[in-house]
C-alpha positions as CSV (number, residue, x, y, z in Angstrom):
1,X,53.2,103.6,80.7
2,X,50.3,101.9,79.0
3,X,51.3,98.6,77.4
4,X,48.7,96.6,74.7
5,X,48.6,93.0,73.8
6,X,47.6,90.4,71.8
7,X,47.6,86.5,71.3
8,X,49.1,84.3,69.0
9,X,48.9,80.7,68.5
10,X,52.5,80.4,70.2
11,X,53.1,83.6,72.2
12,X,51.5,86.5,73.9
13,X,53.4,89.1,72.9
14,X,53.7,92.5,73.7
15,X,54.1,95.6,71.6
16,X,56.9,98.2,72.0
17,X,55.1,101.2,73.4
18,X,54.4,103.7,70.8
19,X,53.9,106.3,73.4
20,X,57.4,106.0,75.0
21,X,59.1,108.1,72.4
22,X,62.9,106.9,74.2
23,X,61.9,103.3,73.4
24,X,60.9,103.7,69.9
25,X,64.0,105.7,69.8
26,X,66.4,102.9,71.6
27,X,64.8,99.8,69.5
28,X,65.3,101.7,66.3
29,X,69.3,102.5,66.8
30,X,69.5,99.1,68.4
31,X,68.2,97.7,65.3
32,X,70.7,100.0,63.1
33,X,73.6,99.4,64.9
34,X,73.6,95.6,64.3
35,X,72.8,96.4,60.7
36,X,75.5,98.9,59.9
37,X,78.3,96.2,61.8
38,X,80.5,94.4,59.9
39,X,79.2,91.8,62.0
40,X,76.3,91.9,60.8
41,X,75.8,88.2,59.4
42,X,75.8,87.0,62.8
43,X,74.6,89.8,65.1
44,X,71.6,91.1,62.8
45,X,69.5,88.4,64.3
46,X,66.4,88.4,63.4
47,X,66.9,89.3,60.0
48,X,63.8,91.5,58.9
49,X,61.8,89.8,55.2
50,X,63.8,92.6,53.3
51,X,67.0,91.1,53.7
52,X,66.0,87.5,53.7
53,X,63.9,86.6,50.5
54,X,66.6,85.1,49.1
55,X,67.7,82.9,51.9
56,X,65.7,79.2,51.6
57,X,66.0,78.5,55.5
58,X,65.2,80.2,58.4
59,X,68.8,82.1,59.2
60,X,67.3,82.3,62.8
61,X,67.6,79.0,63.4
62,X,71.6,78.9,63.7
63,X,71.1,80.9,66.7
64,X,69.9,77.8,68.9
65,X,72.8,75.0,70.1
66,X,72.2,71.7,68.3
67,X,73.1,70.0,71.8
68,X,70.1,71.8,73.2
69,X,67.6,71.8,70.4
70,X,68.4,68.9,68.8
71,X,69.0,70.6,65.1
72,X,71.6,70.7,63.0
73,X,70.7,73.9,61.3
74,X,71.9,74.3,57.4
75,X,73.5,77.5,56.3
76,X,71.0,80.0,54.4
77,X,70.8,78.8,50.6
78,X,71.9,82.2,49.4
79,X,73.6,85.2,51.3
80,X,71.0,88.0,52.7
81,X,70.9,91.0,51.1
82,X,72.2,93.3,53.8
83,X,73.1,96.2,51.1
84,X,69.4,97.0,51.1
85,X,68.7,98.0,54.3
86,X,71.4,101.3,54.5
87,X,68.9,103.4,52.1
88,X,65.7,102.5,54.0
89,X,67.2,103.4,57.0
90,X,68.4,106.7,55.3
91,X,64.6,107.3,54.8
92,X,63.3,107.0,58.7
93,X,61.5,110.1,59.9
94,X,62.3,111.0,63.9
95,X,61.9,109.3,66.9
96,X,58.3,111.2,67.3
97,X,57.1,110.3,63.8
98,X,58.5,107.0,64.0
99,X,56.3,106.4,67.4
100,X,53.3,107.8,65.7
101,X,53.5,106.5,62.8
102,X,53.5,103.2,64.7
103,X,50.3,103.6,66.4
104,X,48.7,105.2,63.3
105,X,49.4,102.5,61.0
106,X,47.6,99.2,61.5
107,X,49.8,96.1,60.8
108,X,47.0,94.6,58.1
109,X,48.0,98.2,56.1
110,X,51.6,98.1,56.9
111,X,52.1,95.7,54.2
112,X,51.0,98.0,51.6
113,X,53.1,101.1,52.6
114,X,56.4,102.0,51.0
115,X,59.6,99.8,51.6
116,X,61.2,102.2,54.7
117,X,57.6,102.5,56.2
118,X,57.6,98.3,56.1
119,X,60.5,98.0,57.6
120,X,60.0,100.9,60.4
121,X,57.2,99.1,61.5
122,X,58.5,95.4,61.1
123,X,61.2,96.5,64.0
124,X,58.4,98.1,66.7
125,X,56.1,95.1,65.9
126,X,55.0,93.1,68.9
127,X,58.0,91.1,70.4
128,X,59.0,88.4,73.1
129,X,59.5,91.9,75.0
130,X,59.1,95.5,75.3
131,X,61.5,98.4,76.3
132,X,60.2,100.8,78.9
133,X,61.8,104.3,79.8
134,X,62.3,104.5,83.1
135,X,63.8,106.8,86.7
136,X,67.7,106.1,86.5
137,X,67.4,107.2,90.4
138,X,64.6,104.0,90.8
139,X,66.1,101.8,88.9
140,X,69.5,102.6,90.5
141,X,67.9,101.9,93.4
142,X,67.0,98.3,92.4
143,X,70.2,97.4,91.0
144,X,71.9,98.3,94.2
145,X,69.7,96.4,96.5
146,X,70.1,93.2,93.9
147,X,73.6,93.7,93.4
148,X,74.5,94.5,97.0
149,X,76.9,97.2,95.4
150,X,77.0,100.6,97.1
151,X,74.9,103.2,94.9
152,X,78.0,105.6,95.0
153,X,79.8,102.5,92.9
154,X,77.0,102.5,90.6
155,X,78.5,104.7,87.2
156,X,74.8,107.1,86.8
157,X,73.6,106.3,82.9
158,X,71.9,108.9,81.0
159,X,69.2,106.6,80.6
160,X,67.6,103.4,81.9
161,X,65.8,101.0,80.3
162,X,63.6,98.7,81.5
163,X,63.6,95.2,79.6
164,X,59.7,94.4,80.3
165,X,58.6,90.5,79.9
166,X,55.1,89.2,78.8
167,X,52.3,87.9,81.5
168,X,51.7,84.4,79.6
169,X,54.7,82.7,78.2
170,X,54.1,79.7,75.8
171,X,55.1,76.7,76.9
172,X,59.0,75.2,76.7
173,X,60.2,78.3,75.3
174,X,63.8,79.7,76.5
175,X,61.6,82.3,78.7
176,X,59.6,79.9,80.3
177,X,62.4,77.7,81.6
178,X,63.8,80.9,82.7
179,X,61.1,81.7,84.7
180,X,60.7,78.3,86.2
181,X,63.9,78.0,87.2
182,X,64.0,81.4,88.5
183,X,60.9,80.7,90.8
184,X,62.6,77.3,92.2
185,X,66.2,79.2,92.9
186,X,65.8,82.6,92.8
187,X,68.1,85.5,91.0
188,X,70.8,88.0,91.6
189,X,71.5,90.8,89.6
190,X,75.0,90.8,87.5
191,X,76.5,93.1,85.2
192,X,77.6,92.2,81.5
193,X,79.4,94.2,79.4
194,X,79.6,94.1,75.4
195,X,79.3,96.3,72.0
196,X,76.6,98.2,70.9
197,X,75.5,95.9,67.8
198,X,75.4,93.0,70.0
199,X,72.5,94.1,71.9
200,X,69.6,93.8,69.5
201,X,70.1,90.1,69.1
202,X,70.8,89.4,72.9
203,X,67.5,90.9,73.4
204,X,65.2,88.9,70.8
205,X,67.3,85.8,71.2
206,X,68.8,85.7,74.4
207,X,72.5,85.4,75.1
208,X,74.7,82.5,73.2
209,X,76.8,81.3,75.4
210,X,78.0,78.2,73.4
211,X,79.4,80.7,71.0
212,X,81.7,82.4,73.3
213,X,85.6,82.0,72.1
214,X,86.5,82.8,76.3
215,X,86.5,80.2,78.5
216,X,88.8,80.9,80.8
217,X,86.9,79.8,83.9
218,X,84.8,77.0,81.8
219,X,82.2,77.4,78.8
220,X,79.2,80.2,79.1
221,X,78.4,83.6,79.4
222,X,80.4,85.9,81.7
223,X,78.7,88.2,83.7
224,X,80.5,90.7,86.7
225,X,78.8,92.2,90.2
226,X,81.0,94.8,89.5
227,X,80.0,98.0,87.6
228,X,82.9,98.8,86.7
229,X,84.6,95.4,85.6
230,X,81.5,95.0,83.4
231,X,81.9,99.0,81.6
232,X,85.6,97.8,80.6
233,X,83.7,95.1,77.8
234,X,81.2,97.7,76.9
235,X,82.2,99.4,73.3
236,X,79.9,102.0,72.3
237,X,79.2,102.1,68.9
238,X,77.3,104.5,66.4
239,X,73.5,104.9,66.7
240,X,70.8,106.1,64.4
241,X,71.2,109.2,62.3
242,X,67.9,110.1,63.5
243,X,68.2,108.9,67.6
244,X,67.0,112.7,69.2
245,X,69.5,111.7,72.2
246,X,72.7,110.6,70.8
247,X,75.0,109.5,67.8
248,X,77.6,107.1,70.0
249,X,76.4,105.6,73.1
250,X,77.3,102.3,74.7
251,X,74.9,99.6,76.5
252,X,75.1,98.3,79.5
253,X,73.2,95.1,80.7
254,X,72.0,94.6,83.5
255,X,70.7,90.9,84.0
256,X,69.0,88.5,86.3
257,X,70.9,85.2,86.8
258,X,69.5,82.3,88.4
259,X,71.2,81.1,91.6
260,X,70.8,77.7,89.7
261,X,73.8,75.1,91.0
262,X,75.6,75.2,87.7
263,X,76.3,78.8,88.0
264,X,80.5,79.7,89.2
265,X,79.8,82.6,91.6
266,X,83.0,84.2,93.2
267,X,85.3,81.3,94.8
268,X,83.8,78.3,92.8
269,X,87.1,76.6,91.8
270,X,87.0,75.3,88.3
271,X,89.0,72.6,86.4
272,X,89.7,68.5,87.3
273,X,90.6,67.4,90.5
274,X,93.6,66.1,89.8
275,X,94.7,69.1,87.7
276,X,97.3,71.3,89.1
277,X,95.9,73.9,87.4
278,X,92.6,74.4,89.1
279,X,91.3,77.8,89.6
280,X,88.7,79.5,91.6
281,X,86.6,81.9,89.9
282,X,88.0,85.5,90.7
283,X,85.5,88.1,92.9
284,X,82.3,89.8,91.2
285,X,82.8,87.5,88.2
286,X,79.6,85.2,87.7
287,X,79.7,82.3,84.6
288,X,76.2,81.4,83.2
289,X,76.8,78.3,81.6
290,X,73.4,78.2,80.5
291,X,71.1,80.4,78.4
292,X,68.0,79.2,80.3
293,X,69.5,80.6,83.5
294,X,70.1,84.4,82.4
295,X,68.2,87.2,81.2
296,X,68.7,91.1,80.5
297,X,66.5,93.2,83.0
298,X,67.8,96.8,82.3
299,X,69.6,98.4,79.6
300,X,72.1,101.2,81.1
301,X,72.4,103.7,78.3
302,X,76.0,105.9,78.8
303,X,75.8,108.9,76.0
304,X,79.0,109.4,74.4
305,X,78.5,112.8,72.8
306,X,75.8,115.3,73.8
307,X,72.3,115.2,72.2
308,X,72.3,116.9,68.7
309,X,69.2,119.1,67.6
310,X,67.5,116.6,64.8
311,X,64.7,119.2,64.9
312,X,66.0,121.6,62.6
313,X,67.7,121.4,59.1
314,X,71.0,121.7,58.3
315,X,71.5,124.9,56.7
316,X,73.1,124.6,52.9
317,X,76.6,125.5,54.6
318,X,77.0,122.7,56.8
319,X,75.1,120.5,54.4
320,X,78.4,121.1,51.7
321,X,80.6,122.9,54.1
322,X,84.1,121.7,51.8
323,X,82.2,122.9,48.7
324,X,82.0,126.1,50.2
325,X,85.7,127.0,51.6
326,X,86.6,126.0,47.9
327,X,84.6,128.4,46.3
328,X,85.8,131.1,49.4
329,X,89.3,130.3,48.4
330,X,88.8,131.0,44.5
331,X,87.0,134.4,45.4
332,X,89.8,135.5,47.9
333,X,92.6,134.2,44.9
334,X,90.1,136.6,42.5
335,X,90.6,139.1,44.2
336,X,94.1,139.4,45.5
337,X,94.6,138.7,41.3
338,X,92.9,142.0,41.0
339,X,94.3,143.9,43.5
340,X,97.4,143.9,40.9
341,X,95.7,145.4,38.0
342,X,96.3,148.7,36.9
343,X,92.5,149.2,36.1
344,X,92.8,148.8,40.6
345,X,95.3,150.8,41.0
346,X,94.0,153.4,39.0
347,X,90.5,153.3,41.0
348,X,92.4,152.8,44.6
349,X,94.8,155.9,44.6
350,X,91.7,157.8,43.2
351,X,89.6,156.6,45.9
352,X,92.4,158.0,48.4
């Protein structure tokens, strides 16, 4: 795949790769399944311009911990106007002129184009990361030798994607701590399961862990080495009217952790000393108690109903299909009425 960057005075980011049609395809119904949620206040993060010009604060910044950054974030002055994204969306061409249309259209000129066209290219503009299509077999492959799991455990996706992470990473940020602390401990691979719409903001923002309502063996993210524990959490949700591979798919993560020592791997008892209640963390579970020490590597994509056709029209029948049986019913009622008439009689028994 070829990738293309650029600087900015805090990161080196990388754009989505207009060429990998998938990717444009899987950012795009990412995107539109957080904004379609009723969730969406809390798991359309970042907000794109069009829905916050009438907020006075940044919304993003009630995604960060106060404990951690050290800001006690105010509530947006006014409530986001979420209502205007639904018809935008309705206007998105396909995956294929989405991804062209991407690498066609400079960002300088972007600004001038039609409302749909802004926001189409506000969500493939260049990131904290890119999506890259790749081998389920390979990256199968990798998960098992990570994981330790046996690749006949491994549930086959439809499709893998790889969650690809910039060369130069500005300093003190989330990723670079990561990275770091990744170099000084090392990772494993762990599974973590969770609905469709949460995806798009665990992948610009990271994951949240001092949100989490569960804290059954202490505070953070949970995370399984277990395929299959993980696909129990995962709840697949709708995608993009115009996705060329699906309409309900679900999202597996797949996620390095660092071995760090405040990570609970399997056995790690939890609680006070002195607490009869103490508990040791059950097998294949990990807890990340920290969102420095975790971060998604590969998106496992499972298809929930087979690909539709986007490439042709709906023909006028299935486009009013209820219109139709109606009018079918008033024609058959027409003509069983005139089957009764003498005028039919008269021109039946002479037709016999």
């Amino acid at each position: 795949f070829f990738f293309s960057t650029r600087a900015t005075s805090a990161w080196m980011s990388i754009q989505p790769n207009p060429r990998d049609e998938l990717a444009v395809d899987v950012l795009i119904s990412l995107f539109v399944a957080a904004a379609i949620s009723f969730r969406r206040s809390t798991v359309l993060r970042p907000l794109p311009p069009v829905c916050q010009a009438a907020a006075a604060t940044d919304p993003d910044a009630l995604l960060e911990p106060p404990e951690e950054e050290g800001v006690n974030a105010a509530p947006p002055a006014a409530e986001p106007d979420y209502e205007c994204l639904a018809p935008l969306i309705a206007e998105f061409p396909s995956a294929r002129e989405a991804a062209a249309h991407y690498l066609a259209t400079p960002t300088a000129s972007a600004a001038a184009a039609a409302p749909s066209a802004q926001l189409l290219h506000w969500i493939l503009r260049p990131n904290k990361f890119t999506l890259a299509s790749c081998d389920p077999t390979l990256a199968l492959a990798d998960i098992a030798r990570r994981t330790g799991a046996a690749r006949s455990d491994l549930l086959v996706p439809q499709y893998v994607m790889e969650v690809v992470q910039p060369a130069a990473l500005p300093p003190n940020s989330r990723a670079q701590r990561f990275a770091d602390c990744a170099e000084e401990y090392g990772t494993v691979l762990a599974f973590h399961g969770t609905g469709l719409e949460n995806v798009y903001s665990i992948l610009n923002h990271g994951f949240l862990g001092h949100l989490n309502k569960t804290a059954l063996f202490g505070a953070g993210t949970y995370f399984s080495q277990d395929v299959r524990v993980a696909t129990m959490f995962c709840k697949s949700g709708a995608a993009w009217e115009g996705s060329a591979f699906a309409r309900q798919w679900s999202c597996l993560l797949a996620c390095e952790v660092v071995r760090h020592p405040s990570v609970k791997f399997p056995g790690t008892v939890v609680g006070d000393v002195d607490s009869p209640q103490r508990e040791s963390v059950p097998d294949t579970y990990v807890v990340v108690p920290s969102n420095d020490h975790v971060r998604p590597k590969y998106l496992l994509i499972y298809v929930d109903k087979p690909p539709a056709n986007t490439t042709k029209k709906m023909s006028f029948f299935q486009r009013h299909r209820f219109l139709c049986l109606v009018a079918v019913y008033v024609v058959v009622l027409l003509l069983l009425g005139l089957s009764r008439t003498r005028w039919f009689k008269r021109w039946w028994r002479g037709r016999v």
